[in-house]
N, C-alpha and C positions, 0 to 999 in steps of 0.2 A: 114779743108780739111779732106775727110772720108782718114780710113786707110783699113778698107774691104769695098767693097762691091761684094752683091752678085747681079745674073744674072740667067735667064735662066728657070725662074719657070714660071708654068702655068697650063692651063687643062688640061689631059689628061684622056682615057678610061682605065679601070683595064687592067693588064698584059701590059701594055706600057711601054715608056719609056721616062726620060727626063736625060739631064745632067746639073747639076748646077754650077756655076763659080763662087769663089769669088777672084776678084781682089784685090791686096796687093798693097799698095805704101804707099811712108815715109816710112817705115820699111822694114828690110831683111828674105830674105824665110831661111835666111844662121844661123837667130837667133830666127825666132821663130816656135814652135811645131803650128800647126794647127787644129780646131776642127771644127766640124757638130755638131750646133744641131738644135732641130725643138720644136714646140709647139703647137700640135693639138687643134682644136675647145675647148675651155671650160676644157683643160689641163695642164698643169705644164709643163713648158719645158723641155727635156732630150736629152741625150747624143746620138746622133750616130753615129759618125765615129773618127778620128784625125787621124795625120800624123808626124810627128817626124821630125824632121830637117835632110836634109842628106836623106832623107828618110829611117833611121834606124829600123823606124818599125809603122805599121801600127795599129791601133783597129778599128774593127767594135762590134756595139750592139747586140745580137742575133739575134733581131727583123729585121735586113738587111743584116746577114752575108748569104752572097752566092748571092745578091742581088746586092747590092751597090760595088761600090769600089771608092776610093776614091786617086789621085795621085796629085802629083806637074807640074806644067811646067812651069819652069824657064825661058823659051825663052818669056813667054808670065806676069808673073809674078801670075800665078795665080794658087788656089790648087782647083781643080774639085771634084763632087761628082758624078758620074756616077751611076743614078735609073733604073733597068730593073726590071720587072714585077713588077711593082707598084699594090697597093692594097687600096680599098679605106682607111686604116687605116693608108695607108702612108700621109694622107692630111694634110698639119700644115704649118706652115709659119718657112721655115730654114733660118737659121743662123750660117753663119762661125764667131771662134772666134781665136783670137792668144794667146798665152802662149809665155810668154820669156822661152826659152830654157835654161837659166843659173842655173835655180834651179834643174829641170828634168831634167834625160838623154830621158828619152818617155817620148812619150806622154799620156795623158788620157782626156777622157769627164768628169770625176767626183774629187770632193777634189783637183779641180784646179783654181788657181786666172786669170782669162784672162785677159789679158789689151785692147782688142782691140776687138769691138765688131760692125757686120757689121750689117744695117737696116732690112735686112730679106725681103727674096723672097717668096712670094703665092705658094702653090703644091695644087692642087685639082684633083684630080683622082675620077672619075665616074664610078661606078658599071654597 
C-alpha cells in the first residue's frame, strides 16, 4: 500500500498555475517533516520545498521562493505544493518525500534520509 502519493500535475502555459497534492496514509502528519522535490528532463533530482511537522517551519529553494508555497491540511491528510507563475524550467516529474521527525526539529530537502517516497506527478509548462 503506497504511503505518498502525489496528484494534480499536468500541462500548463508559462505564468500559470497548478497545485499539487500528496496524499499521506499509514503514517502521521503529527511525526513526519515533508519534502518537494522534482527532476527535470535529463537532470538530477533537487530539493524544493519541505514542511516541518506542527508546521514549525517552512523552506523553499531560491529557484521558487515567492512562487510556490507549500502547507498541510490535516482535515484532508494531505501536504500541497501551491505553483503560480510557472516557467518552462519549472517542468520535471515531482515528488513528495517524508522524513521521520525524531531525528530533526526542521525540516530540510538536502543531508536528509526520507523513508517514504511517493511515484511522482508530470509538470510540463509551455512557453
Amino acid at each position: 500500500q503506497s504511503v505518498l502519493v502525489e496528484s494534480g500535475g499536468g500541462l500548463v502555459q508559462s505564468g500559470g498555475s497548478l497545485t499539487l497534492s500528496c496524499a499521506v496514509s499509514g503514517i502521521s502528519l503529527d511525526d513526519y517533516h515533508i519534502a518537494w522535490f522534482r527532476r527535470p528532463p535529463g537532470k538530477e533530482r533537487e530539493g524544493v520545498s519541505c514542511i516541518s511537522v506542527s508546521d514549525r517551519s517552512k523552506d523553499y529553494e531560491d529557484f521558487v521562493k515567492g512562487r510556490f508555497r507549500i502547507s498541510r491540511d490535516y482535515a484532508k491528510n494531505t501536504v500541497d505544493l501551491e505553483m503560480k507563475n510557472l516557467k518552462p524550467e519549472d517542468t520535471a516529474i515531482y515528488y513528495c518525500a517524508a522524513e521521520s521527525a525524531i531525528v530533526n526539529f526542521f525540516c530540510s530537502v538536502s543531508g536528509r534520509r526520507f523513508s517514504y517516497w511517493g511515484q511522482g506527478a508530470q509538470v510540463i509548462v509551455s512557453s
